[in-house]
C-alpha positions in Angstrom: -21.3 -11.3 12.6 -23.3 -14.0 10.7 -22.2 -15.4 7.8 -24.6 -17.2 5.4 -23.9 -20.8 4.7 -22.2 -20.7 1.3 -20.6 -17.5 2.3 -17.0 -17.8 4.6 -15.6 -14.8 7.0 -13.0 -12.6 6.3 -10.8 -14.4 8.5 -11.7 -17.4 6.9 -10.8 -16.3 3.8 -7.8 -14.7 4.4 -6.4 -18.1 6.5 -7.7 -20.1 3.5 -5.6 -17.6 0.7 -2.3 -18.1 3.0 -2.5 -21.7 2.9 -3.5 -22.1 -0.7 -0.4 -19.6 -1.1 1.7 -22.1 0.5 1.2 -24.5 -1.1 1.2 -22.9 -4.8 5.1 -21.6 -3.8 5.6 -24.8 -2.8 4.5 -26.9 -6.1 6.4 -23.5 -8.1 9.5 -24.9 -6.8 9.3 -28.4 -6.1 13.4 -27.9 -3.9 11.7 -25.2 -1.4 11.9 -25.7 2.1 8.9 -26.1 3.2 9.7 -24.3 6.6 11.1 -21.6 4.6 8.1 -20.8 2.6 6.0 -21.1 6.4 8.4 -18.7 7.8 8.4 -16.2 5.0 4.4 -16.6 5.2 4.0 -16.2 8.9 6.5 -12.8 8.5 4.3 -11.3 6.1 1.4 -11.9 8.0 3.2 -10.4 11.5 4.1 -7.6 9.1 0.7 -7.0 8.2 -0.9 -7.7 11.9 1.5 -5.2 13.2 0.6 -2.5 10.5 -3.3 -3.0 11.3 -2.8 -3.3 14.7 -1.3 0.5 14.8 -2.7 2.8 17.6 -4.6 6.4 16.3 -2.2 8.5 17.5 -4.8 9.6 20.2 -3.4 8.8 23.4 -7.3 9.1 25.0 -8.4 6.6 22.5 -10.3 3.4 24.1 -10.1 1.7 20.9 -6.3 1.7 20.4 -5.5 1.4 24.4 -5.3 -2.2 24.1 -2.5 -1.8 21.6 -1.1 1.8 22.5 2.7 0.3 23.3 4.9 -1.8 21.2 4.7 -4.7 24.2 1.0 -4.3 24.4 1.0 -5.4 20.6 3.2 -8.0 21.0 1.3 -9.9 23.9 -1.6 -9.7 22.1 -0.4 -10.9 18.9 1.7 -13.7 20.6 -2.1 -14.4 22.5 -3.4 -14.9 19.3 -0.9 -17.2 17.9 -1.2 -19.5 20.9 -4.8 -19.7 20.7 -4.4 -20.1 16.7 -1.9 -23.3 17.3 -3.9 -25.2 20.3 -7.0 -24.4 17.5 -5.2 -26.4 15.0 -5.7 -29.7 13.5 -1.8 -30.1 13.7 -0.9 -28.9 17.2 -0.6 -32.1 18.2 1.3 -34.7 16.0 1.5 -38.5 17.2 5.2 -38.2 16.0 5.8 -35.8 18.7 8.4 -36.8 21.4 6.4 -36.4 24.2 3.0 -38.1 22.7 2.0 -41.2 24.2 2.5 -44.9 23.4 -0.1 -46.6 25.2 
């Protein structure tokens, strides 16, 4: 689906809100651990991948078949968080011990 210039996906939108989220928790309360308030995040968003991710009940359905078993779900969802952290601007990191030095 298309989406006209000034207008952003879904999925845009809803990546956008979690990181603006982030960041409002973490100017709230300026003693937060930052990898707290990621972790909390990144649970209520598995929580709400796995209740949308639900199969029909209908154990004919090609729609849910893909997600019709509890490890079905899981490499699918852990398919998408790979692909969503190689996407991202901060997969890599200079600081990282194995980056190079040349």
């Amino acid at each position: 689906m298309d989406f006209p210039e000034n207008e952003t996906s879904p999925f845009d939108q809803a990546a956008m809100a979690v990181v603006e989220l982030g960041n409002e928790l973490m100017d709230q309360d300026k003693e937060a651990d930052a990898w707290d308030v990621a972790s909390g995040l990144l649970a209520g968003a598995i929580q709400f991948w796995l209740f949308t991710h639900q199969p029909c009940g209908d154990a004919f359905c090609e729609s849910c078949a893909e997600v019709s078993t509890a490890e079905q779900r899981m490499k699918l969802l852990n398919d998408e968080l790979r692909e969503f952290a190689q996407e991202s601007d901060y997969f890599h990191n200079p600081t990282d011990s194995n980056a190079g030095t040349a």
